[in-house]
MILUM-245107 format. One record per residue (C-alpha): x, y, z; residue in three letters. Coordinates in steps of 0.2 Angstrom, whole numbers, padded with zeros to 4 digits, always signed. Layout:
<kevos>
XYZALA;...
</kevos>
This chain:
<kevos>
+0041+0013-0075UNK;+0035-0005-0078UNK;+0050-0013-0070UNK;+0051+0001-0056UNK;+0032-0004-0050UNK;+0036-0023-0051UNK;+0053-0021-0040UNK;+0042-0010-0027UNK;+0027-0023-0027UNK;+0042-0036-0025UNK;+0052-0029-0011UNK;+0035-0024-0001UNK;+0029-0043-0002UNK;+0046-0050+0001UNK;+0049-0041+0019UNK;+0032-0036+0023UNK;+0020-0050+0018UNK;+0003-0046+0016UNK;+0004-0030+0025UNK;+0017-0026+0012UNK;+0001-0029-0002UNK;-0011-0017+0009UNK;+0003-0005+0009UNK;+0005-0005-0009UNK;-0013-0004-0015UNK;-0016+0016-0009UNK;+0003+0017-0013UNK;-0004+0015-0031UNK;-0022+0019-0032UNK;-0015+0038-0022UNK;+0001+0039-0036UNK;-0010+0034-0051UNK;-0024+0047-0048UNK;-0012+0060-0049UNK;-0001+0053-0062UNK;-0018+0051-0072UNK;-0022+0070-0074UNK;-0005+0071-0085UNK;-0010+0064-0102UNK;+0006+0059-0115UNK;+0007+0051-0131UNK;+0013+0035-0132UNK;+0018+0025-0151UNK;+0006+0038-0160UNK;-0010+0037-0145UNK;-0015+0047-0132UNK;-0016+0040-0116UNK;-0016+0046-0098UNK;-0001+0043-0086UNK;-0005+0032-0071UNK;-0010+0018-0080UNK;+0004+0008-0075UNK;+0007+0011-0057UNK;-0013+0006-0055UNK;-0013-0009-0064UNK;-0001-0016-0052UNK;-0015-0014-0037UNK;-0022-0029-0049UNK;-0006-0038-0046UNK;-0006-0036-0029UNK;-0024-0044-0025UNK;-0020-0057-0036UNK;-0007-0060-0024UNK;-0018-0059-0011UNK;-0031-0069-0017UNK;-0018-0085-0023UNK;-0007-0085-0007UNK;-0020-0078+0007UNK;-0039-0081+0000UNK;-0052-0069-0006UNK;-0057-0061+0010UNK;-0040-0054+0011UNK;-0039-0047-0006UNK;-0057-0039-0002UNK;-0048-0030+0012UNK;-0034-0022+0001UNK;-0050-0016-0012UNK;-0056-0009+0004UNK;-0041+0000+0010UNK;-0039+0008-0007UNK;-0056+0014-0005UNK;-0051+0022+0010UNK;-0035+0029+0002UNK;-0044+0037-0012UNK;-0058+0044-0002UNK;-0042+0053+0009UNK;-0035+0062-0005UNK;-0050+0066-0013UNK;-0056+0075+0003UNK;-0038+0083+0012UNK;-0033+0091-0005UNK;-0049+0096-0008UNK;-0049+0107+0009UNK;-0032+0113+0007UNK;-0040+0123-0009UNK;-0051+0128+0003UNK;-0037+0136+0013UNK;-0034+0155+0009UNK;-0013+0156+0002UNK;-0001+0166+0011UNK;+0006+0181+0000UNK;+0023+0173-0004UNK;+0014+0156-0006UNK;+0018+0147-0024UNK;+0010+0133-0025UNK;-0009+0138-0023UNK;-0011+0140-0044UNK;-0003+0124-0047UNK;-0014+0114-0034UNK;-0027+0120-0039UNK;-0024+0115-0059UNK;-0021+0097-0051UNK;-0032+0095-0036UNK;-0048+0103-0042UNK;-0053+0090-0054UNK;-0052+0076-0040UNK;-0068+0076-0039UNK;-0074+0069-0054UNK;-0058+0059-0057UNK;-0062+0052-0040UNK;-0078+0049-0045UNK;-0073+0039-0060UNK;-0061+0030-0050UNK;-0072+0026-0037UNK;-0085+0016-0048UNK;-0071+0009-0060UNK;-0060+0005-0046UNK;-0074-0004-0037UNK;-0083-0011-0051UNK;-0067-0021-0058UNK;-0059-0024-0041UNK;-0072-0033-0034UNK;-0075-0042-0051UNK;-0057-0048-0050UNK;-0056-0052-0035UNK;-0073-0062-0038UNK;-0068-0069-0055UNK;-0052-0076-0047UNK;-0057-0083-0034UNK;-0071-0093-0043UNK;-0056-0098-0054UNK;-0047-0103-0042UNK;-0063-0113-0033UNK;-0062-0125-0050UNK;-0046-0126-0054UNK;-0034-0125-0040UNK;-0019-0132-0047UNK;-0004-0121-0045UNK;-0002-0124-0066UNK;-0018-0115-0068UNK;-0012-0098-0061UNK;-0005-0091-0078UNK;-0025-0091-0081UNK;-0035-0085-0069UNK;-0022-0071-0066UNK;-0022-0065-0084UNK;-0043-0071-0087UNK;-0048-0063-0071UNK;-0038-0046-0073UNK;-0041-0043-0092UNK;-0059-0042-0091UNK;-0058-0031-0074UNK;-0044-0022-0084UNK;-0059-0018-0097UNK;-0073-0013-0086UNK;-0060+0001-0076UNK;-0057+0010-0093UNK;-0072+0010-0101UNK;-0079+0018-0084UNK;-0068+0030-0077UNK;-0062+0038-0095UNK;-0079+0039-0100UNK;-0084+0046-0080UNK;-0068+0059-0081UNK;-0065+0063-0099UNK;-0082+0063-0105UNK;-0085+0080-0112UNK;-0069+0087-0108UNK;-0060+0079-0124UNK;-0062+0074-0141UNK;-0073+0061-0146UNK;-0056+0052-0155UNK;-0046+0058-0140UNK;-0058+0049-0130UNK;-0059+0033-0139UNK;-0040+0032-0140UNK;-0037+0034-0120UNK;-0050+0021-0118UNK;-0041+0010-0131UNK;-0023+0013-0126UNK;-0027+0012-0105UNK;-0034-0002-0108UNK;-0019-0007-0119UNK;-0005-0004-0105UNK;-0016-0010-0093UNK;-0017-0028-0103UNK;+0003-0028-0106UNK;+0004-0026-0088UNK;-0007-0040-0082UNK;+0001-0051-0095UNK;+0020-0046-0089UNK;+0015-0047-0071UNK;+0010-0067-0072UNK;+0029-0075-0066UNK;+0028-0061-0054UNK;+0011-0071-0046UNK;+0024-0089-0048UNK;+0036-0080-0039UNK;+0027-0073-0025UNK;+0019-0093-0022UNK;+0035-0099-0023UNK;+0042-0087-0009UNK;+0026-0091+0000UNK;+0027-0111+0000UNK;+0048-0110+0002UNK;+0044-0098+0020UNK;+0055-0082+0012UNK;+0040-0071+0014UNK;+0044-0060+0032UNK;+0026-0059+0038UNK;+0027-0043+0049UNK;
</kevos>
């Protein structure tokens, strides 16, 4: 899944630039909310699915905000508010929608759909609340210390601690109640586990995409 995501954020920069990054934030923001709803055990913890295709909208603003500047990043934060306004909305009136007789899929949506609102919820204030804290903790980084050789740490400083706020937030926003208290504890822990091991992996993807910048291989649609 890990290496799956980093090709796709790849390929997208690589022959589409920045609009390739805009593109790739409600790609993952959209994918993620769903994914999210399915929770799966992974080495003995519970934790929901989703984690890592989201973490990469991280990625991509660091991207952003290294190559392009911070107002650019803000804009992708803004497009995957957007995105996750969308979907929250449009599937929530097609459950509206009364289902034909042969229809087959109404039970199912609902089991996935109906809960959007408070997932989305969660998402929204975690989403904004460490996006924009990213955005602004990188930048300020990047402000002090601008030297290419610094990258490895406002990318990894920057995202960890935004990595933090989102999971605390939006597990406690849309699992609060639902689950066990030690189910609860353990999603906060885990997300905010694969979440880290993402933002760590992801740094030579941040080199990369600087390198590809400076060397003019970046197709700028």
């Amino acid at each position: 899944m890990l290496l799956l995501n980093f090709a796709g954020i790849l390929v997208m920069y690589r022959f589409f630039g920045r609009i390739g990054l805009y593109a790739w934030v409600p790609i993952a923001v959209i994918i993620a909310n769903i994914q999210v709803i399915k929770t799966v055990q992974l080495f003995g913890l519970t934790s929901s699915l989703g984690n890592i295709v989201y973490a990469t909208s991280f990625l991509a603003t660091d991207i952003l905000s290294e190559n392009y500047g911070k107002k650019d990043a803000g804009k992708a934060v803004g497009i995957g508010f957007l995105s996750l306004f969308s979907l929250t909305v449009f599937m929530n009136l097609a459950l509206m929608f009364k289902p034909a007789a042969v229809d087959f899929a109404q039970q199912s949506m609902l089991t996935l759909y109906s809960l959007l609102p408070r997932i989305a919820l969660g998402s929204f204030v975690a989403y904004g609340a460490s996006q924009f804290h990213d955005v602004w903790a990188y930048s300020l980084m990047k402000k002090r210390r601008p030297e290419r050789r610094w990258i490895w740490l406002r990318n990894n400083a920057s995202t960890m601690v935004s990595q933090a706020i989102d999971s605390l937030i939006f597990v406690t926003i849309a699992f609060a109640g639902r689950i066990p208290v030690r189910s609860f504890w353990e999603l906060v822990f885990s997300t905010y586990i694969l979440k880290w091991v993402v933002a760590a992996a992801d740094t030579p993807l941040v080199y990369l995409a600087v390198r590809w910048k400076k060397n003019n291989k970046i197709n700028e649609t």
